[in-house]
Backbone as JSON, one array per atom type, in Angstrom:
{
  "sequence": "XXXXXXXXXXXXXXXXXXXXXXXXXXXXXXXXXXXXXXXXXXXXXXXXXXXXXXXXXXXXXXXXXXXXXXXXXXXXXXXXXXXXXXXXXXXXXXXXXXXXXXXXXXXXXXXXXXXXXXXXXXXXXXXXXXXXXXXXXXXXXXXXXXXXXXXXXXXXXXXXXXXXXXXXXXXXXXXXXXXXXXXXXXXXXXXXXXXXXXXXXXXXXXXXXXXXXXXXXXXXXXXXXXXXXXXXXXXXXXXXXXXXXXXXX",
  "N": [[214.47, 72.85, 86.7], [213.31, 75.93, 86.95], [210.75, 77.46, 88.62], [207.65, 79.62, 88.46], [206.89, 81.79, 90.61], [203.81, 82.95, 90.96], [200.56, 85.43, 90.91], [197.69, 83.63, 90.19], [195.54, 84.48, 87.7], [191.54, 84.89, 87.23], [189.64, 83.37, 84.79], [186.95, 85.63, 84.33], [183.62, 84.77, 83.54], [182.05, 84.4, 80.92], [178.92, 86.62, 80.51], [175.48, 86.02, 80.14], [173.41, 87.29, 78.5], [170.76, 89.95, 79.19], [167.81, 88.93, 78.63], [164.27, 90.0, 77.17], [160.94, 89.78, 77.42], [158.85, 88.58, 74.46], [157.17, 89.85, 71.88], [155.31, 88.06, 71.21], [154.76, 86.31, 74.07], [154.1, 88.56, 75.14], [151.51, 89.21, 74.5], [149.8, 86.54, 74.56], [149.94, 86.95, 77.29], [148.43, 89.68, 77.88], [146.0, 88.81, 76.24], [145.02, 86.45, 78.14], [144.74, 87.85, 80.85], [142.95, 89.72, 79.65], [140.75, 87.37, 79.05], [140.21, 86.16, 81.64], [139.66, 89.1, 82.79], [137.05, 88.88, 81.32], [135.54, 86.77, 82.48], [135.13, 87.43, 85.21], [133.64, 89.89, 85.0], [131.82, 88.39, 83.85], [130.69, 86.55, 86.04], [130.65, 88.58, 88.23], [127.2, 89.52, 86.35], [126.66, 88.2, 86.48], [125.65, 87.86, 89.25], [124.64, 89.5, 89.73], [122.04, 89.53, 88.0], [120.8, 87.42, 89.3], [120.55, 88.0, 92.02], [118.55, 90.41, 90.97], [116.45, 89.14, 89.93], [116.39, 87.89, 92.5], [114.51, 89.44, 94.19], [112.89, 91.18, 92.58], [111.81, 88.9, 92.63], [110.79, 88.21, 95.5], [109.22, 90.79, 95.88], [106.91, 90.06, 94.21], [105.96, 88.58, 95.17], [105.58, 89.94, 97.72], [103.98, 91.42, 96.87], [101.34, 89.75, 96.05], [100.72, 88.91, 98.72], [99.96, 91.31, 99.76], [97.69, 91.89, 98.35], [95.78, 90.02, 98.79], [95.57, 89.76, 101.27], [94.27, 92.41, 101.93], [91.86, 91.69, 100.02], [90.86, 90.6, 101.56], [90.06, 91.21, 104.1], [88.55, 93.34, 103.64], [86.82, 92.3, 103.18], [86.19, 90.71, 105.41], [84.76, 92.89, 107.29], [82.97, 93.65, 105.87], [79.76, 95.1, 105.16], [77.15, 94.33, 107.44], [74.13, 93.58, 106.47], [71.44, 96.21, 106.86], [73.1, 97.11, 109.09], [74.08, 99.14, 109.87], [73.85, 103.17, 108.85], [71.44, 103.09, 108.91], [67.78, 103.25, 107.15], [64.54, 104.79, 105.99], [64.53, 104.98, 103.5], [64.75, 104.16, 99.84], [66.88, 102.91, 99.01], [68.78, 101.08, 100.44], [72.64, 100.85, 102.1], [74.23, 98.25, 100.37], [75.51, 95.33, 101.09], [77.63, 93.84, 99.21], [78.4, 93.29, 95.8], [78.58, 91.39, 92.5], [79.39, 91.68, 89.34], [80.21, 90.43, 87.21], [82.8, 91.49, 86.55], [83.38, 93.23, 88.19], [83.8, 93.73, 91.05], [82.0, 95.1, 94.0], [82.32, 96.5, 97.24], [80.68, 97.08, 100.12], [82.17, 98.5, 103.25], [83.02, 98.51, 106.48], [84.57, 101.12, 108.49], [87.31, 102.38, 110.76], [86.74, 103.55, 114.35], [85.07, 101.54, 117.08], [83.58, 103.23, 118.73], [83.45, 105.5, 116.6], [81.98, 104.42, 113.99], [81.88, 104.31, 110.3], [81.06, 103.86, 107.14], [82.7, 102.42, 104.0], [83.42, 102.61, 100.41], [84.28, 100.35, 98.8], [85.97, 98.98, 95.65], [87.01, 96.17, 93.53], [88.56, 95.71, 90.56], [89.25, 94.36, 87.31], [91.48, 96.36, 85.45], [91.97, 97.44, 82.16], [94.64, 97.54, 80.87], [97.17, 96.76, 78.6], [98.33, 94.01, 79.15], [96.43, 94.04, 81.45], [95.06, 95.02, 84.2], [95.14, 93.92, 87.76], [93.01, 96.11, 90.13], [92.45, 98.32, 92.79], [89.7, 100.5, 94.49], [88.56, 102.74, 96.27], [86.26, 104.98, 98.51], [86.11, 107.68, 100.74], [85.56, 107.9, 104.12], [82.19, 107.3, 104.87], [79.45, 108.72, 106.41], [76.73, 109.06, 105.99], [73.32, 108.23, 103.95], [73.0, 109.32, 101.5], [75.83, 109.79, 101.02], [76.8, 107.35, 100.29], [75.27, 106.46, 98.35], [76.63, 107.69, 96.41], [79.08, 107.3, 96.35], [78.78, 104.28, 95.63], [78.06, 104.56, 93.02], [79.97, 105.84, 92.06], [82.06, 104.11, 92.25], [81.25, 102.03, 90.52], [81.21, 103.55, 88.16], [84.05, 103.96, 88.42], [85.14, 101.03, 87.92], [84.41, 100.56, 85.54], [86.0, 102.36, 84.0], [85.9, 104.65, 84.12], [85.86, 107.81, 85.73], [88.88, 109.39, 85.23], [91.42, 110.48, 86.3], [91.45, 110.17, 89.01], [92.95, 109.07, 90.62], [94.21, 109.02, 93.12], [92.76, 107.43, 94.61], [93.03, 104.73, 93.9], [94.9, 101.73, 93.95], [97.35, 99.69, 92.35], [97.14, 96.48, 92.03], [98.67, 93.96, 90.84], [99.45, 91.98, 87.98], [97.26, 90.92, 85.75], [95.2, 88.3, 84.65], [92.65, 87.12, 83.81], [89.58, 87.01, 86.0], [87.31, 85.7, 88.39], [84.59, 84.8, 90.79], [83.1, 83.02, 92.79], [80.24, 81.99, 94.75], [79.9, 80.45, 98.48], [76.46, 79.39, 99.46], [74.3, 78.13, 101.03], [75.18, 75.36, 101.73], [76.64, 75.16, 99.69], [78.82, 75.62, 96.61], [78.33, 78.05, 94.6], [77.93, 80.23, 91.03], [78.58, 83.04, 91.38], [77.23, 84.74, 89.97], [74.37, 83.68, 90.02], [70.89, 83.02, 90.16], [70.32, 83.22, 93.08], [70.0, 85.28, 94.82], [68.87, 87.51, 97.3], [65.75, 88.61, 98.33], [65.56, 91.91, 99.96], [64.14, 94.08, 102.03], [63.56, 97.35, 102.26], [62.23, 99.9, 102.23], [59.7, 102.37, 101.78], [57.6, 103.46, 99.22], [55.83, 105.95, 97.22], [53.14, 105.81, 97.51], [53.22, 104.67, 100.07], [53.57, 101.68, 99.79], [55.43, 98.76, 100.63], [59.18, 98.16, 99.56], [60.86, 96.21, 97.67], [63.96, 95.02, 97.18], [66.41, 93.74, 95.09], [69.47, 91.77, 96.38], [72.56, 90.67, 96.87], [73.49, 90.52, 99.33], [74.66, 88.59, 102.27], [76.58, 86.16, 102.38], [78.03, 83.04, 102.86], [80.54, 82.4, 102.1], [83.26, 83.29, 100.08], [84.74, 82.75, 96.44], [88.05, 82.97, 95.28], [89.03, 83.2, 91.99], [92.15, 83.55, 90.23], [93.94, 84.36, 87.33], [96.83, 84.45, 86.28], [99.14, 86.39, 84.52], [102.16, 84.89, 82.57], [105.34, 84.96, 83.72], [105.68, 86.27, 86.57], [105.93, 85.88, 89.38], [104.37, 84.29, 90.92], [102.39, 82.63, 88.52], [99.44, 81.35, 86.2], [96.48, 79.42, 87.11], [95.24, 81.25, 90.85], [93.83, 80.21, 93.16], [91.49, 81.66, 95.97], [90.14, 81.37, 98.91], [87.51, 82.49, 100.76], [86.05, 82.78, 104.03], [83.64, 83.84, 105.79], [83.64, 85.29, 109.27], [82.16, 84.93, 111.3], [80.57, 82.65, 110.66], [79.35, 79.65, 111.39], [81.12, 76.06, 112.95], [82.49, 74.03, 110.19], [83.33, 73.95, 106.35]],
  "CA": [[213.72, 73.87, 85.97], [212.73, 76.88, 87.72], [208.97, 77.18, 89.2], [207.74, 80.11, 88.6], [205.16, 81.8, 91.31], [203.22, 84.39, 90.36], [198.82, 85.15, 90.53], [196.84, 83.36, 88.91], [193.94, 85.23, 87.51], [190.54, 83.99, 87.06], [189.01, 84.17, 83.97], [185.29, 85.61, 84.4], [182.2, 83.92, 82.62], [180.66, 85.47, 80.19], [178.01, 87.42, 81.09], [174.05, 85.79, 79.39], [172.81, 88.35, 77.92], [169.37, 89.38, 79.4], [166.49, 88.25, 77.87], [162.86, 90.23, 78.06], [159.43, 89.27, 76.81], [159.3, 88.19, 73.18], [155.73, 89.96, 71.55], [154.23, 86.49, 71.57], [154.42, 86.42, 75.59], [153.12, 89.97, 75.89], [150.39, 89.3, 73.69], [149.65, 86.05, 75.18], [149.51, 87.56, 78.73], [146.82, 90.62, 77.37], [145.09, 87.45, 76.05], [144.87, 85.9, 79.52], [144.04, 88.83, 81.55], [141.32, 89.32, 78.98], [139.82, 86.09, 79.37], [140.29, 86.47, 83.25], [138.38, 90.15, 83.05], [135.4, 88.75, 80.99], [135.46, 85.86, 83.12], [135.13, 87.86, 86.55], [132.93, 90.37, 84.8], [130.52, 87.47, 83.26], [130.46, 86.42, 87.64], [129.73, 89.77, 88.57], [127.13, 90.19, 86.08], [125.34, 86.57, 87.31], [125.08, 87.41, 90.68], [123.61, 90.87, 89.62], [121.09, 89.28, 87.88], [120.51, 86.78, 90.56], [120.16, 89.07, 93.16], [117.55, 91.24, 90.85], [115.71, 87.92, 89.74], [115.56, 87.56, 93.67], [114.42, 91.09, 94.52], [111.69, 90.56, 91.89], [110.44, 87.48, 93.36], [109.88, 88.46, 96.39], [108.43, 92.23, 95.53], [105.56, 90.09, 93.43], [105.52, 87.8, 96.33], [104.44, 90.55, 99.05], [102.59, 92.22, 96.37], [100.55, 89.08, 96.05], [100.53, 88.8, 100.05], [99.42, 92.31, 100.66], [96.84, 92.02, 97.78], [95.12, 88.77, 99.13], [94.92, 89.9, 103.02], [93.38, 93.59, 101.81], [90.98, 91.61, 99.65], [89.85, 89.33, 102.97], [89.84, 92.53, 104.86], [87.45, 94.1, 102.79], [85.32, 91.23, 103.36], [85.73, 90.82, 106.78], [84.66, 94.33, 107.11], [81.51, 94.54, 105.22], [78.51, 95.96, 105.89], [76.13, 93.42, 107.5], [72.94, 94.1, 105.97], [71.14, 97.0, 107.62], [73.44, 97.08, 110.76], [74.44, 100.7, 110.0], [73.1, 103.88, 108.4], [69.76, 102.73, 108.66], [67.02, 104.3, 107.06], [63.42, 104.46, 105.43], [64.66, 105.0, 102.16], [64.29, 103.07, 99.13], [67.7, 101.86, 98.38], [69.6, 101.22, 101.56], [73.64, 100.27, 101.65], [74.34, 96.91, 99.8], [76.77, 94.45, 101.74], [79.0, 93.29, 98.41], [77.95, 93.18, 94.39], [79.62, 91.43, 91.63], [78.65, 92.05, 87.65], [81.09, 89.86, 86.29], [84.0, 91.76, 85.98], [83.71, 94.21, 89.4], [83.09, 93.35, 92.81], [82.01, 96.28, 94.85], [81.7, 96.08, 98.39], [80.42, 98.31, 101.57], [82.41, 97.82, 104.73], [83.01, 99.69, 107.8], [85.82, 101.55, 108.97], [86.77, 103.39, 112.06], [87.08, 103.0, 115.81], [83.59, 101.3, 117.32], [82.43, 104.27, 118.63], [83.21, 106.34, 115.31], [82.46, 103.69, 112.67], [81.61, 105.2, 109.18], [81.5, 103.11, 106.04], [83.47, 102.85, 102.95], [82.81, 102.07, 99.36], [85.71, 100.05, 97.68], [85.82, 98.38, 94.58], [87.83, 95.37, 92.7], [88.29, 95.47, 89.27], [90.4, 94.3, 86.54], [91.76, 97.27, 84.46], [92.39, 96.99, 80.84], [96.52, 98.28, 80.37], [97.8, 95.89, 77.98], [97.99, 92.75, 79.81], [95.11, 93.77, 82.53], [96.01, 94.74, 85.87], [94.53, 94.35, 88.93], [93.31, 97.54, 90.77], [91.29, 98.71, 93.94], [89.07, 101.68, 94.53], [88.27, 103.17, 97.93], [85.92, 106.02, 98.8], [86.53, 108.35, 101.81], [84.42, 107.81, 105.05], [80.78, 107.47, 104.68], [78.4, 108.81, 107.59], [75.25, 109.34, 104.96], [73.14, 107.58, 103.25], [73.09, 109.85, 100.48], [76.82, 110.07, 100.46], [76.87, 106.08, 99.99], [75.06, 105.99, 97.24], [77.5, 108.46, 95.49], [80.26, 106.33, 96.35], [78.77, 103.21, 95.35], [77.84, 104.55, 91.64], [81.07, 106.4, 91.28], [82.61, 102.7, 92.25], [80.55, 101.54, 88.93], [81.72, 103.77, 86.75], [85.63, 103.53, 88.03], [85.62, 99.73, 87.17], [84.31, 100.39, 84.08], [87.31, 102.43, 83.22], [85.76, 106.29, 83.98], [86.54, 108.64, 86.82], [89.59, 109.72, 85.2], [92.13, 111.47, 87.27], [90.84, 109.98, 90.33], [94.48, 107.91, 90.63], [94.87, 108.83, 94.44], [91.48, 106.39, 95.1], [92.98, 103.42, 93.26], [96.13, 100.79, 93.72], [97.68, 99.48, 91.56], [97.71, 95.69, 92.78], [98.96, 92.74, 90.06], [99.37, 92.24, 86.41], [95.61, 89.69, 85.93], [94.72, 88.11, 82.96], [90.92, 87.06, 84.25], [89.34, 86.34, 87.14], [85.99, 84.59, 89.0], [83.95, 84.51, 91.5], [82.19, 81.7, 93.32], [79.93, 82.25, 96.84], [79.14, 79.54, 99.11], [75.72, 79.66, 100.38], [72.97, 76.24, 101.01], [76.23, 74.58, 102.02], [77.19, 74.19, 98.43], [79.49, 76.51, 95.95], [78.11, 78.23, 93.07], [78.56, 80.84, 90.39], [78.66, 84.2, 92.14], [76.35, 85.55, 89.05], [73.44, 83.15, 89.94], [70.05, 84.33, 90.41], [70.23, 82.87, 94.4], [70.38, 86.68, 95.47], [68.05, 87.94, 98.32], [65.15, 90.47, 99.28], [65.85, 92.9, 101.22], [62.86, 95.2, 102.39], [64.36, 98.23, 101.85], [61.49, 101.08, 102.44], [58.03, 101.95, 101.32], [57.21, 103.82, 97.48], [54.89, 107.37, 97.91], [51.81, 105.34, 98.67], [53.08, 103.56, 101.38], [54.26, 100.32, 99.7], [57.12, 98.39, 100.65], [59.64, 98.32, 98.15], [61.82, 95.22, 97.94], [65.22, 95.18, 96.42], [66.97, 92.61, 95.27], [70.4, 92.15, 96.71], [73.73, 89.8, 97.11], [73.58, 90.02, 100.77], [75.55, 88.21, 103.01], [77.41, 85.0, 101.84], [78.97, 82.18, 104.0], [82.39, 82.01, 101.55], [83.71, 83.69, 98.63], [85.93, 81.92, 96.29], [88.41, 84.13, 94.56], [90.02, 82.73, 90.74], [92.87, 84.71, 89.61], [94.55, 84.1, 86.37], [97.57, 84.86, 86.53], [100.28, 85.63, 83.14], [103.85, 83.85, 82.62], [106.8, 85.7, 83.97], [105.66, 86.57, 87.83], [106.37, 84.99, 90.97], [102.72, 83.26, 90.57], [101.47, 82.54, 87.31], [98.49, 80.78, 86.11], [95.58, 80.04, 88.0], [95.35, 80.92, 91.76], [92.86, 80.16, 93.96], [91.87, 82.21, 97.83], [88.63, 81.0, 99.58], [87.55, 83.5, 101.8], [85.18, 82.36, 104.75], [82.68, 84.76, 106.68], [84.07, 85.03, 110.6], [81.04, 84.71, 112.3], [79.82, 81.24, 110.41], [80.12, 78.33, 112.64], [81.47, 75.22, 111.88], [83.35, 73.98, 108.53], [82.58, 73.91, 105.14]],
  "C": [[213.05, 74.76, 86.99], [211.18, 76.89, 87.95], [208.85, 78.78, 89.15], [206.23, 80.41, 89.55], [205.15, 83.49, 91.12], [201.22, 84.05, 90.82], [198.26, 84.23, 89.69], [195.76, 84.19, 88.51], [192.9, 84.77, 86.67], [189.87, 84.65, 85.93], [187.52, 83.93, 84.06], [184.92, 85.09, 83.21], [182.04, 84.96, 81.84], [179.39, 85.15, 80.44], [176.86, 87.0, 80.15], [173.97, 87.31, 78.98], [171.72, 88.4, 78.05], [168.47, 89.76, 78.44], [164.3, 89.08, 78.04], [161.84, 89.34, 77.12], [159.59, 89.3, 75.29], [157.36, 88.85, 73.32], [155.13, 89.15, 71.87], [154.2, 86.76, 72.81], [153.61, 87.56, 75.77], [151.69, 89.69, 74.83], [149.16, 87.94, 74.37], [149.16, 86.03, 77.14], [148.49, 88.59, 78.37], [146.13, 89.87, 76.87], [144.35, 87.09, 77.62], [144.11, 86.73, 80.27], [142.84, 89.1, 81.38], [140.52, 88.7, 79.27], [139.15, 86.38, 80.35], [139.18, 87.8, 83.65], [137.26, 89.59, 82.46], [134.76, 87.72, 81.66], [134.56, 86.44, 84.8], [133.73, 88.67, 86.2], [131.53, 89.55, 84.97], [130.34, 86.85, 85.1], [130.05, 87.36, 88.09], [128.31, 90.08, 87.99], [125.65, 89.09, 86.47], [124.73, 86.68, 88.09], [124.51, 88.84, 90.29], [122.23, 90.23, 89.47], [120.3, 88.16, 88.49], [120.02, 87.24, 91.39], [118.72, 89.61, 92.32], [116.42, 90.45, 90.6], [115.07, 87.55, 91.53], [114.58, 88.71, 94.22], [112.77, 91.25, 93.8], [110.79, 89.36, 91.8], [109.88, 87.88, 94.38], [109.06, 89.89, 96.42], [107.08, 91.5, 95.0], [105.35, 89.13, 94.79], [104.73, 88.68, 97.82], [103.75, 91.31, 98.32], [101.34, 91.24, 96.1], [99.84, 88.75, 97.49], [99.78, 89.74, 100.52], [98.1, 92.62, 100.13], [95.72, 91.3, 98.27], [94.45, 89.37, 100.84], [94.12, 91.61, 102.73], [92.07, 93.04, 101.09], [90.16, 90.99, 100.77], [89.53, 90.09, 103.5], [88.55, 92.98, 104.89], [86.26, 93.29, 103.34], [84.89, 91.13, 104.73], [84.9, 91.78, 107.54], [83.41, 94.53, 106.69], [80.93, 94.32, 105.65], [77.36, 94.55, 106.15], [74.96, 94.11, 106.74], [72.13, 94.45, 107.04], [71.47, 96.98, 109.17], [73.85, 98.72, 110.87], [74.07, 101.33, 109.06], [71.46, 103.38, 107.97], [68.5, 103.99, 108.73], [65.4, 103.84, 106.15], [63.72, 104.17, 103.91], [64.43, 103.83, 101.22], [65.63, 102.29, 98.71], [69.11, 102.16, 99.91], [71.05, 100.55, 101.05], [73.4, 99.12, 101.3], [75.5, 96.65, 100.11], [77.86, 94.51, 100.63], [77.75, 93.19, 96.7], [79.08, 92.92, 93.54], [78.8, 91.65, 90.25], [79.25, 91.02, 87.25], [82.36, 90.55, 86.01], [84.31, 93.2, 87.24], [83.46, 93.72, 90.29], [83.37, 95.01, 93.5], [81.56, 95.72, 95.85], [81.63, 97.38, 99.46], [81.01, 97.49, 103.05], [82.74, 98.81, 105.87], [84.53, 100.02, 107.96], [85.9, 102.41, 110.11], [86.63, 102.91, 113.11], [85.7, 102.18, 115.95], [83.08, 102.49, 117.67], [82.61, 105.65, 117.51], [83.34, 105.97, 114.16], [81.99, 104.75, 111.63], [81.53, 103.82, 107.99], [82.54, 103.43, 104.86], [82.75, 101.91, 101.95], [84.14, 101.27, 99.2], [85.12, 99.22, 96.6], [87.11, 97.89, 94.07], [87.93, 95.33, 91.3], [89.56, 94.94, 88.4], [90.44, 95.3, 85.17], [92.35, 97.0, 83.29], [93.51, 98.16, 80.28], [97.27, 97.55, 79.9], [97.54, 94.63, 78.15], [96.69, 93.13, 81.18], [96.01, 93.93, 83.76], [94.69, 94.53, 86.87], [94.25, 95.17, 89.94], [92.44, 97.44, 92.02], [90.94, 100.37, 93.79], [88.79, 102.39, 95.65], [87.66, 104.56, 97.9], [86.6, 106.51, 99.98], [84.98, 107.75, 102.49], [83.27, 108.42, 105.26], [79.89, 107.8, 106.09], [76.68, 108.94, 107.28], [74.72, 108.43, 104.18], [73.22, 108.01, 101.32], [74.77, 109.74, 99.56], [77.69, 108.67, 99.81], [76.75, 105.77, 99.0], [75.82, 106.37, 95.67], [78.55, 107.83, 95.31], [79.96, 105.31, 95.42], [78.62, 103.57, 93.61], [79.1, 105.02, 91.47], [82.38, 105.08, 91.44], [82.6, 102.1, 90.82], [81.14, 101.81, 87.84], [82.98, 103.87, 86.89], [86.0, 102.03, 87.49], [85.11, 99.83, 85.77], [84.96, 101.59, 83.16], [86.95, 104.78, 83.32], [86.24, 106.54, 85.08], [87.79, 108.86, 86.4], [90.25, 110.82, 85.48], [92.0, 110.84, 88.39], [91.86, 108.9, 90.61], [94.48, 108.11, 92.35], [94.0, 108.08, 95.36], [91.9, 105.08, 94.84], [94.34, 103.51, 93.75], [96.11, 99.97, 93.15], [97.8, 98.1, 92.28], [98.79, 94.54, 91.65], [98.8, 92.84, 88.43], [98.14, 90.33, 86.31], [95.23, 89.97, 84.35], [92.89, 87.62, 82.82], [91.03, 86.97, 85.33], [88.2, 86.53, 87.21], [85.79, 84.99, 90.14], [82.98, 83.81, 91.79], [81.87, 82.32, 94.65], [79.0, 80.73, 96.99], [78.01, 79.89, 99.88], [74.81, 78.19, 100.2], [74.25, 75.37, 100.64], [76.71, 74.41, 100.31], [78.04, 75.66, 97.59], [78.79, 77.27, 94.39], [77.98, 79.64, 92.8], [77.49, 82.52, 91.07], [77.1, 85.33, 90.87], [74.76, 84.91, 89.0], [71.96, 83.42, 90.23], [69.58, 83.33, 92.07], [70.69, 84.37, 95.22], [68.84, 86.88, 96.41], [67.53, 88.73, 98.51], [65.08, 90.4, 100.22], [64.93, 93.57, 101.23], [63.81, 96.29, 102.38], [63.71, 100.06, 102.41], [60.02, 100.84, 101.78], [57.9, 103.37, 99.98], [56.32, 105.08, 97.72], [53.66, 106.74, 98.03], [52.34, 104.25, 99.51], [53.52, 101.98, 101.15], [55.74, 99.59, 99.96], [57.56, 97.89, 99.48], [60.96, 97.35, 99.07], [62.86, 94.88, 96.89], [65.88, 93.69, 95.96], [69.21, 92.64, 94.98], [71.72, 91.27, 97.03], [73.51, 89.27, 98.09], [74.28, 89.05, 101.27], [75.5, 86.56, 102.74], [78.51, 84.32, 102.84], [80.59, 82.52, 103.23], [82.19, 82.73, 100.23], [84.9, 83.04, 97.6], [86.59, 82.86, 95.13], [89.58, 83.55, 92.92], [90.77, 83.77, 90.13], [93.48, 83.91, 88.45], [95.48, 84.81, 86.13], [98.5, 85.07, 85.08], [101.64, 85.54, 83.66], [104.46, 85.52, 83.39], [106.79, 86.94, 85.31], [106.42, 85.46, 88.79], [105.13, 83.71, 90.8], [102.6, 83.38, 89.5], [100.55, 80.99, 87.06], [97.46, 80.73, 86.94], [95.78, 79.91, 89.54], [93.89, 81.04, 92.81], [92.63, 80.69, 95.38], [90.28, 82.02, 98.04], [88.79, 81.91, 100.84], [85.97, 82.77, 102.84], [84.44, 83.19, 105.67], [83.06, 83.96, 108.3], [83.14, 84.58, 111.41], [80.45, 83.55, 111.44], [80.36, 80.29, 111.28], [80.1, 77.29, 111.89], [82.4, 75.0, 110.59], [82.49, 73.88, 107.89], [82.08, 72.82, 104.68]]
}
């Protein structure tokens, strides 16, 4: 039987037929992605408020730092009793005064050989929650111009002098605060009647006229009350100690 030769020829495959994304998958993947963006977002939006949560700690943190060493300042600073502008008069500068709800104090400012005084004043201002403010005159060389200071001190803690914003800072948001002075080694309430005459001058016949006056205090103790949702809240305590006392407390 004959053989026959000839090609063979190969028969090709059939060819799949391609295949894309079925809705479900594409819908499923814009699912995902989704997730994935609110996912990345909700990380971005953490460390934002992380970061501003930190940013706002430490802002009340050096505003509590810069508030505390200007109030010691102040102190360090004030006016010994009759070491400067000295005069006959009848109401000479006054070192420091609290009422209950102001502390004014006289302290010096200025090179040594061109001191001057200043008035400032502490108060807590009533703006919703209460802030804590300061007051500051300009440099005193008068006695006259002292005493202008010191009353127009008076009536800014008690909420007048309005306009007069470029005298005051703005320090803390204060819900009360105290004062305690140490003097006869022991602590007590800054409003007590353990205040001191001062000779002061003499009256149109010739009498001396004796004042009565705070005067100079070994320690001051400073209670702040602080509200929720600072860096500090509740109460904080700063004992302030006069430089020139010897010894501890």
């Amino acid at each position: 039987m004959p053989v026959l030769h000839g090609q063979l020829k190969a028969t090709p495959a059939p060819r799949r037929a391609q295949r894309g994304f079925t809705l479900v998958e594409v819908l499923v993947a814009i699912v995902v992605l989704a997730l994935m963006a609110v996912m990345s977002w909700r990380a971005i939006d953490g460390m934002a408020r992380a970061q501003g949560q930190s940013r706002g700690y430490t802002d009340d943190v050096l505003a509590m730092n810069a508030a505390i060493a200007q109030w010691k300042t102040d102190l360090d600073q004030q006016l010994v009793p009759l070491d400067a502008l000295r005069s006959t008069a009848a109401r000479e500068p006054t070192p420091m005064q609290w009422d209950g709800q102001s502390m004014r104090i006289t302290r010096r400012v200025g090179a040594e050989g061109d001191a001057a005084l200043q008035v400032v004043a502490w108060a807590r201002r009533l703006d919703g929650q209460g802030t804590w403010m300061r007051w500051q005159s300009g440099p005193l060389t008068r006695v006259s111009d002292w005493r202008a200071a010191w009353d127009a001190a008076g009536r800014w803690a008690q909420g007048g002098l309005i306009g007069d914003q470029a005298r005051e800072t703005r320090l803390l948001p204060l819900t009360d605060w105290q004062l305690s002075y140490y003097r006869g080694n022991t602590w007590t309430n800054a409003l007590s009647s353990s205040a001191t005459q001062v000779q002061t001058g003499s009256d149109e016949q010739g009498q001396r006229i004796r004042t009565q006056s705070q005067g100079m205090v070994d320690g001051v103790r400073l209670v702040l009350q602080l509200p929720q949702g600072q860096a500090f809240s509740g109460t904080v305590t700063v004992d302030w100690v006069r430089p020139t006392r010897g010894g501890g407390r």
